[in-house]
C-alpha positions as CSV (number, residue, x, y, z in Angstrom):
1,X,277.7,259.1,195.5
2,X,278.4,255.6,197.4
3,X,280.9,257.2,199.1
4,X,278.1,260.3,200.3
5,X,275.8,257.1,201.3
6,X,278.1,255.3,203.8
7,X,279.0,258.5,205.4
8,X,275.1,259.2,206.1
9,X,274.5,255.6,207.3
10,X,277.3,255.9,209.4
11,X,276.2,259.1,211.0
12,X,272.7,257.8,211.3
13,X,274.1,254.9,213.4
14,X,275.6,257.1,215.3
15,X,272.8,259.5,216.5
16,X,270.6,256.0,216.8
17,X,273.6,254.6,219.1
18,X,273.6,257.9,221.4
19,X,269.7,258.6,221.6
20,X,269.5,254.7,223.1
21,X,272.2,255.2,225.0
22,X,270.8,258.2,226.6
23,X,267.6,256.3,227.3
24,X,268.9,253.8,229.0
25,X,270.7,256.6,231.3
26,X,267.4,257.9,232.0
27,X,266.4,254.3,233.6
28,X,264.3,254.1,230.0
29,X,262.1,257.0,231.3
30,X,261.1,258.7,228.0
31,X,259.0,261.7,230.3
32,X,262.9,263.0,231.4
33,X,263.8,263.9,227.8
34,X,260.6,266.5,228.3
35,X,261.5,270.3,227.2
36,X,258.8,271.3,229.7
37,X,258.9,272.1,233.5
38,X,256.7,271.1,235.7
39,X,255.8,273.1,238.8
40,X,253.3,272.0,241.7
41,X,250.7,274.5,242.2
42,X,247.6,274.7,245.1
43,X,245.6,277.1,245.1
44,X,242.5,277.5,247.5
45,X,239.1,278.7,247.4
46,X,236.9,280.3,250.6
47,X,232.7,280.2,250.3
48,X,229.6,278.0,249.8
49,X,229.0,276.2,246.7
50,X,226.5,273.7,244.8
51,X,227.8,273.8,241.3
52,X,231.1,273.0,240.2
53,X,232.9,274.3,236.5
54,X,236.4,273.4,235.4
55,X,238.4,273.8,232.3
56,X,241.0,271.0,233.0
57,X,241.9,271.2,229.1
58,X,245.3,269.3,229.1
59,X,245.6,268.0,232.6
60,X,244.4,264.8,234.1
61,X,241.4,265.4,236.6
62,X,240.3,263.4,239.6
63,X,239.0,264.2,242.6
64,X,239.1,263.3,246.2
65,X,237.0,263.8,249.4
66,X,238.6,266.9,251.5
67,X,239.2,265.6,255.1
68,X,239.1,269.1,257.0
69,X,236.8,270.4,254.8
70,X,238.9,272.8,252.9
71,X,238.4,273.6,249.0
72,X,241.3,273.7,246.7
73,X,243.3,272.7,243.9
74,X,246.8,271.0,243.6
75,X,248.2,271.4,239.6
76,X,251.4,269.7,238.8
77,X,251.7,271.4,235.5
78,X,253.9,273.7,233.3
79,X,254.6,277.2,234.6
80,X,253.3,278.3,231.1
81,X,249.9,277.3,232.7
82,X,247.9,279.5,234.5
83,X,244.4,278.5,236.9
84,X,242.3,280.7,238.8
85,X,239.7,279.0,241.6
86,X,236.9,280.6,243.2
87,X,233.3,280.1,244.2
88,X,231.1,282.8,242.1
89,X,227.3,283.1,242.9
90,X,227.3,279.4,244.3
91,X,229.6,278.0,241.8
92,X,233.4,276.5,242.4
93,X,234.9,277.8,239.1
94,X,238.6,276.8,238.0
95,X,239.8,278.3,234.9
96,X,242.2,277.6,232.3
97,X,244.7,280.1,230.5
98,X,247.9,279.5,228.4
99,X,250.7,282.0,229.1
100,X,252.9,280.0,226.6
101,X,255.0,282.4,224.0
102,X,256.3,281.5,220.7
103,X,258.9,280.2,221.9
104,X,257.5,277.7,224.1
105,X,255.7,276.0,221.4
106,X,259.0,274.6,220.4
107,X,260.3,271.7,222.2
108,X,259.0,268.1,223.2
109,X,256.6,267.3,225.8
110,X,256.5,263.5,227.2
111,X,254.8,264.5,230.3
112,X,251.3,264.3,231.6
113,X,249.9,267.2,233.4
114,X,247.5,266.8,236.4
115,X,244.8,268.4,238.9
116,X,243.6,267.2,242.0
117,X,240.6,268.7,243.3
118,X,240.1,268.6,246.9
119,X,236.1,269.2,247.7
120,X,234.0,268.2,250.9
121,X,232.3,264.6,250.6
122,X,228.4,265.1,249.5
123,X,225.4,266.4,247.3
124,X,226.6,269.0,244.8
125,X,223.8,270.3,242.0
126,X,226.0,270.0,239.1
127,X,229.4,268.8,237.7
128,X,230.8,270.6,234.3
129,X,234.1,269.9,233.1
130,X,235.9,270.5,229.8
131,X,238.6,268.7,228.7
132,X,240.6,268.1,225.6
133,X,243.4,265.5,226.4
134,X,242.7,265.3,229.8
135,X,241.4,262.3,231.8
136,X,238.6,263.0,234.2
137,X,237.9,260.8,236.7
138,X,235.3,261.2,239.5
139,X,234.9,258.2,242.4
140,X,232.5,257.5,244.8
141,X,231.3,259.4,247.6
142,X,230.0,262.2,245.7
143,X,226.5,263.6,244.0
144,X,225.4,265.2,241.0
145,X,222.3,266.6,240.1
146,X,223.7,266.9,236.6
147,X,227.1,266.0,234.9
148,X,228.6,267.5,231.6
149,X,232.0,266.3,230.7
150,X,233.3,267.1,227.5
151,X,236.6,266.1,225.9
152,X,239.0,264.9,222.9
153,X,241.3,262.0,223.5
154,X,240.9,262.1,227.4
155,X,239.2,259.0,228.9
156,X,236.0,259.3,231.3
157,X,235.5,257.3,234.1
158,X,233.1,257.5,236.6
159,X,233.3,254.5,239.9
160,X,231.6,254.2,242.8
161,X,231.4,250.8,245.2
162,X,228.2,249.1,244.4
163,X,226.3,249.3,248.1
164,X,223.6,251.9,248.1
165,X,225.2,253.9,250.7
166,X,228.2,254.7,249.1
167,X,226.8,255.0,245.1
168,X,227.2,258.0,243.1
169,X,223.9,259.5,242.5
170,X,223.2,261.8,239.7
171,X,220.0,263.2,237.7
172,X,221.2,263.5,233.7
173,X,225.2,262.1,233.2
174,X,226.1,263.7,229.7
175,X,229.2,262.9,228.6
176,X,231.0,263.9,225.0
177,X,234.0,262.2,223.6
178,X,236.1,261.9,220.1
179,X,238.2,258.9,220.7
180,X,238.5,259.1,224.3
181,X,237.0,255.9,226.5
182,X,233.8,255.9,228.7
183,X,234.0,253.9,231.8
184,X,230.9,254.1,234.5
185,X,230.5,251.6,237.0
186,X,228.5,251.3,240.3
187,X,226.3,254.8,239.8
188,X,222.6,255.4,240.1
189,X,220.8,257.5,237.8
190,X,217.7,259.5,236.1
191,X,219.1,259.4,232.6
192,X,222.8,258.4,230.5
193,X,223.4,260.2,227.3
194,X,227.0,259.3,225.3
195,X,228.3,260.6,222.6
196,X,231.8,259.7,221.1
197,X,233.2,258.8,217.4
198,X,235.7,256.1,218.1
199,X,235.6,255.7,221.8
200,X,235.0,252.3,223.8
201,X,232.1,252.7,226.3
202,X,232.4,250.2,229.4
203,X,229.0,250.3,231.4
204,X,228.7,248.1,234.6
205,X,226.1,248.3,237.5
206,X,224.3,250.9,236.7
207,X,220.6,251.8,237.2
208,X,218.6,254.5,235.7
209,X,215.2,255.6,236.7
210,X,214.9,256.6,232.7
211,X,216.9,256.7,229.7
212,X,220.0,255.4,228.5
213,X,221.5,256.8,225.0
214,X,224.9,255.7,223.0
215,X,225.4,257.4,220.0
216,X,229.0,256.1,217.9
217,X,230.9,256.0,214.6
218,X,233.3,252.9,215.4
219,X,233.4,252.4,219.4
220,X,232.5,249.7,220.6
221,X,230.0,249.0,223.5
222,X,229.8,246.6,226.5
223,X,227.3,246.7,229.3
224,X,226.9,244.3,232.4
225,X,224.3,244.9,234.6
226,X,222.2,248.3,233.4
227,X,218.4,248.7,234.3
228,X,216.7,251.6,233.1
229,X,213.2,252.7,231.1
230,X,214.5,253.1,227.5
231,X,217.4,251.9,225.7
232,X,218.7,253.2,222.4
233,X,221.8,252.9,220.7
234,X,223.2,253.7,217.3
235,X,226.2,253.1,215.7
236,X,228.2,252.7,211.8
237,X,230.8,249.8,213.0
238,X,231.1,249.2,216.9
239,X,229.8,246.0,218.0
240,X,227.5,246.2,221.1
241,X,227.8,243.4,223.9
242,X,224.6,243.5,227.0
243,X,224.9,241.0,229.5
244,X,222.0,241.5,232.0
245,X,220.3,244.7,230.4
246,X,216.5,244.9,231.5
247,X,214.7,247.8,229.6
248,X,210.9,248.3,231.1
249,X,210.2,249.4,227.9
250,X,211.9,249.5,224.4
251,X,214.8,249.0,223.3
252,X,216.7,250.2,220.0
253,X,219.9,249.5,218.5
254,X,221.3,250.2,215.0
255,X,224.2,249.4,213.4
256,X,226.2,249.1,210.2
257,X,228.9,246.6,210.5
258,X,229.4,246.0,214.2
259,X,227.8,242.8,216.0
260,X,225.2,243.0,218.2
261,X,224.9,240.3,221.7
262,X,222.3,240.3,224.0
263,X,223.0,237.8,227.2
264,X,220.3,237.3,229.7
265,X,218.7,240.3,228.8
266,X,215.1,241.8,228.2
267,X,213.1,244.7,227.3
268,X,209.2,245.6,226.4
269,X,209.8,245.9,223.0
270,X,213.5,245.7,220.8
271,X,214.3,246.7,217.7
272,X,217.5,246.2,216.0
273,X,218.9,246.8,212.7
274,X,222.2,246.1,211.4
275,X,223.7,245.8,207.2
276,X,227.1,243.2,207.9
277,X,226.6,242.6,211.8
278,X,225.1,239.1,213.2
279,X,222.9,239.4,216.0
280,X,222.3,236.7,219.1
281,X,220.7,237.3,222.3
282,X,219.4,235.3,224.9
283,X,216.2,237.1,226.3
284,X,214.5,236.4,229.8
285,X,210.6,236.6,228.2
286,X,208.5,235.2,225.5
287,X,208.0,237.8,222.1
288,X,206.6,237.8,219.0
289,X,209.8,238.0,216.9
290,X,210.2,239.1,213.2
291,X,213.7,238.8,211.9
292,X,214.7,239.3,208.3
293,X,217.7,238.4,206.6
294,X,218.7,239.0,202.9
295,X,221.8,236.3,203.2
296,X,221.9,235.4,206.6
297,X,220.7,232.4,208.7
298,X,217.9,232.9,211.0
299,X,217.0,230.9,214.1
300,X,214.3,232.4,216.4
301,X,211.9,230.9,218.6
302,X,208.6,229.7,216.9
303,X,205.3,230.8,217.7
304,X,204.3,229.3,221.1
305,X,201.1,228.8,222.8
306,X,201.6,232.1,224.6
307,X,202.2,233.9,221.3
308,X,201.0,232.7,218.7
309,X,197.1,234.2,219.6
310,X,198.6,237.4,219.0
311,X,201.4,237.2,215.9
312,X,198.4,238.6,213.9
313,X,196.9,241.1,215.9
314,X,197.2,243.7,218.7
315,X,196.4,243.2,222.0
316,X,196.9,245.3,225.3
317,X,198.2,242.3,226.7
318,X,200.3,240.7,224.0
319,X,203.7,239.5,224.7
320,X,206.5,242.2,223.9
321,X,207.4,242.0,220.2
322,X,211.4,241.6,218.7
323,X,211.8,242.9,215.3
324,X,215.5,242.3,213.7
325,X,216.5,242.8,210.3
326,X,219.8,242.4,208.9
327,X,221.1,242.3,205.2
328,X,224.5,239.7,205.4
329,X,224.5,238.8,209.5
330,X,222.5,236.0,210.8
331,X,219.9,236.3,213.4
332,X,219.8,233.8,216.3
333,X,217.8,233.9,219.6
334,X,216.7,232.2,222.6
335,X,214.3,232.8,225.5
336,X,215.0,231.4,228.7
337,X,212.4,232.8,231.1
């Protein structure tokens, strides 16, 4: 039996001792031990279009600005892979089938498929993209009345430079995640909706002529610089960080376990609610706070001569209330106007 033991070790040093020594052959390159091929595929499309729908699926997707005007689509993928493009009743559809057989399903894959798509710079009425591992990304120089992007483990990230003549410019940016990562930086907007379960959303520059939404399970949340109507966000266990966030009129945010930060930010009315999370913010106007706390600490500006005539009472013009409540967190706050 000892004997059986050392003979296994030995061959288990062995197969260690070749697999690194074919890795360091490969210039420590894990994607050239792959069982897949990759071929580079473009395919074209002819016609007029306002609305664009892709399956990307597995592939990375970005786009860039098409210098001679031309439409089409450059795939370095596996052969197994199969797209179709074309423009249907106004519509630039590309289209996603898997001709793998049984066969191919065995094997290792290190690589990372991807599609370029080449479109003409401008105003385009909606963007739809499904995804499941791939990335999307989708820079400046482009606009969307709409945008749908739904995917797995892909990340999401939509940039543009912050000058007005170069911002992305959208009506309703809907985006779905699992545990894929929302980045959006630079765009102007009528509404934000997010939805992911353990996804990090990165929000930075952004204005919205209405409503922002974050809806989570454990992702956390960090926004610099977002101005829009409404704010509400709701979460088990991500921890939510605002720096410069002004809401014209409520804001909500709800957690479980995650902390919640508010720098140099304001909004009508806010309402937060967390069970374990502490909650400090720094707001840029005078309210009429109520903060509860089972087992926390509370600090929060007292009554002043502004407020205090309405802490009792309603009044049409009444400073802006903030109502937090926590069971274990503590609750502090400053105003700084």
């Amino acid at each position: 039996m000892k004997k059986a033991l050392i003979v296994s070790l030995v061959f288990m040093l062995l197969g260690a001792a070749v697999l690194a020594g074919a890795y360091a052959k490969s210039g420590f390159d894990i994607s050239k031990f792959s069982t897949d091929t990759f071929e580079t595929k473009t395919y074209t499309a002819d016609g007029n279009f306002t609305a664009i729908n892709i399956d990307t699926r597995v592939s990375d997707l970005r786009f860039v600005k098409s210098e001679d005007g031309s439409v089409k689509a450059v795939c370095i993928e596996p052969g197994y892979i199969e797209r179709t493009v074309a423009v249907e009743d106004g519509c630039l559809r590309i289209s996603f089938k898997d001709r793998r057989k049984l066969l191919d399903n065995i094997g290792i894959n290190y690589g990372s498929p991807k599609m370029t798509v080449c479109i003409p710079e401008g105003k385009y009425d909606s963007l739809a993209v499904l995804a499941s591992t791939g990335d999307v990304s989708v820079p400046d120089g482009f606009s969307f009345g709409d945008i749908k992007i739904g995917t797995d483990t892909g990340d999401i990230n939509l940039e543009s430079s912050p000058s007005p003549e170069s911002s992305l410019t959208h009506g309703t940016v809907h985006i779905v995640t699992d545990t894929g990562d929302i980045a959006i930086s630079g765009i102007t907007a009528q509404n934000i909706k997010l939805r992911s379960d353990t996804g990090d959303v990165i929000i930075n520059s952004v204005s919205l002529t209405e409503n922002f939404t974050r809806t989570t399970n454990t992702g956390d949340t960090a926004i610099d610089t977002l101005a829009c109507k409404t704010f509400d966000s709701q979460g088990d266990s991500g921890e939510i960080t605002l720096n410069g966030v002004l809401v014209s009129e409520y804001m909500n945010i709800t957690r479980d376990t995650g902390d919640v930060v508010l720098n140099d930010s304001d909004a009508g009315s806010i309402s937060i609610t967390t069970d374990t999370g502490d909650v400090t913010g720094t707001l840029l106007s005078e309210k009429i706070f109520t903060a509860g706390s089972d087992t926390g600490d509370i600090n929060v500006p007292r009554p002043s001569a502004n407020t205090a005539p309405y802490a009792a009472g309603n009044s049409s013009d009444a400073p802006g209330t903030c109502t937090v409540t926590t069971d274990t967190g503590n609750i502090t706050f400053t105003v700084t106007p």
